[in-house]
N, C-alpha and C positions, 0 to 999 in steps of 0.2 A: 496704763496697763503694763506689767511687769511680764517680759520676756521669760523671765526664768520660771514662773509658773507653769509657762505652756507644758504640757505632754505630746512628749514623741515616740517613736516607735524604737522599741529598743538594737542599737549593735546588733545583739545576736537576733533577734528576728527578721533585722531585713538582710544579713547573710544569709538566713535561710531560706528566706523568700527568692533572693537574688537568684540561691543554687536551685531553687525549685524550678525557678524561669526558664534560668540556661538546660536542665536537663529537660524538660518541656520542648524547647524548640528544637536542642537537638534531635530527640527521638522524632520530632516531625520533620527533623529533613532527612534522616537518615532512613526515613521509610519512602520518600518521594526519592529520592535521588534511587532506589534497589528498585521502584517500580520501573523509573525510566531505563535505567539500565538494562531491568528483564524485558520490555517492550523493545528495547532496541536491538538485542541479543537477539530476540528471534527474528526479527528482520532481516536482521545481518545472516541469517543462518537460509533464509529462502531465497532460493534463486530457480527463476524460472525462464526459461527460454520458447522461442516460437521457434520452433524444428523447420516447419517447410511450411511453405503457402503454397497451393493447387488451388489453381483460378476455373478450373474445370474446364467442359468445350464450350470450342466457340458458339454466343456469342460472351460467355464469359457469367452465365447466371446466380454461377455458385462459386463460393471460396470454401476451402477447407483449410484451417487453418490447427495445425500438430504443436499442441505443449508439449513442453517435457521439463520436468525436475529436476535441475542440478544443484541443488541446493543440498544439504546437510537435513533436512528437516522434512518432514511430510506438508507440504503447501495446501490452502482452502483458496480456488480462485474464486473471485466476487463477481468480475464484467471481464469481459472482451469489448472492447469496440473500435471502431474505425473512423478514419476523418482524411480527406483529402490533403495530399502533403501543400497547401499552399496559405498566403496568409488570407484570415478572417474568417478560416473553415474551423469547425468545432468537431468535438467525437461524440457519435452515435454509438449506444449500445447496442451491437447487435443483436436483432430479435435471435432468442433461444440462443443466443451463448451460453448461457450459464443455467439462468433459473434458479435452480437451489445451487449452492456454493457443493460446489465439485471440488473432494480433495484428490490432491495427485502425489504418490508416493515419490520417495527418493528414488530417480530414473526412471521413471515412470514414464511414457507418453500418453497423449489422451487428443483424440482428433474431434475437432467442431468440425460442423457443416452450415455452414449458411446461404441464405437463398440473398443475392444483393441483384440492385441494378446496374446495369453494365454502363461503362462510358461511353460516349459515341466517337466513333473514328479512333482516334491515334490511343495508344498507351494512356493511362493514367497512374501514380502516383500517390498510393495512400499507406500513412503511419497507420498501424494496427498496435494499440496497444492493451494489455494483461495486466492486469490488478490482481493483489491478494489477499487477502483480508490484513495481512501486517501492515501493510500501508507499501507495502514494494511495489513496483511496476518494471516493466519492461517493454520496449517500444523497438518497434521494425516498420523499416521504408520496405514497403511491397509495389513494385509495377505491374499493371495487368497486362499479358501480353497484347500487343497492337492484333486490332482482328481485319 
């Protein structure tokens, strides 16, 4: 069998094939890279803080827990919940923190009420933390006061 018979694809068609490729994959990464980008942007742009914790009276039934909006951006929070600050303890969502996503303006405050159970005897210890739907969070050590 004679090599020089074969047929191949000619120079200029697999140049153009070539530049078909490369402009293909670029246009697909230069569309993934401006999504990640705009997803991260607005993350970067919410910021949200817990203003104050009121553990209410004794014996400590209720927590009130005050967002507030420092961020650049109008925020949608998703969960509130809370977890003992110590190891092998998980976060619970607080019943009726949220519900539907609550948005909170820039400076904004916006107070939760929750009904929890109290610890027994001394002070306890619990991270409460704030989800937003960009994927931010923010997390605070609260003590209940000793009763």
């Amino acid at each position: 069998m004679n090599i020089r018979k074969r047929k191949a694809i000619s120079p200029l068609i697999a140049t153009l094939l070539l530049i078909a490729i490369a402009v293909a994959a670029s246009v697909l990464t230069y569309s993934w890279v401006m999504s990640m980008v705009s997803s991260q942007s607005a993350q970067a742009q919410t910021q949200i803080r817990i203003d104050t914790v009121d553990w209410g009276a004794t014996p400590h039934t209720s927590i009130i827990v005050t967002l507030r909006n420092t961020g650049s951006v109008a925020a949608t929070i998703e969960s509130v919940a809370m977890k003992e600050n110590k190891a092998g303890s998980s976060f619970v969502t607080l019943t009726g923190a949220v519900g539907n996503p609550k948005s909170l303006d820039v400076g904004a405050a916006l107070p939760f009420t929750y009904t929890v159970t109290p610890a027994p005897g001394l002070s306890t210890a619990y991270v409460i933390r704030v989800t937003a739907t960009t994927g931010f969070y923010y997390e605070l050590v609260a003590t209940t006061p000793a009763t």
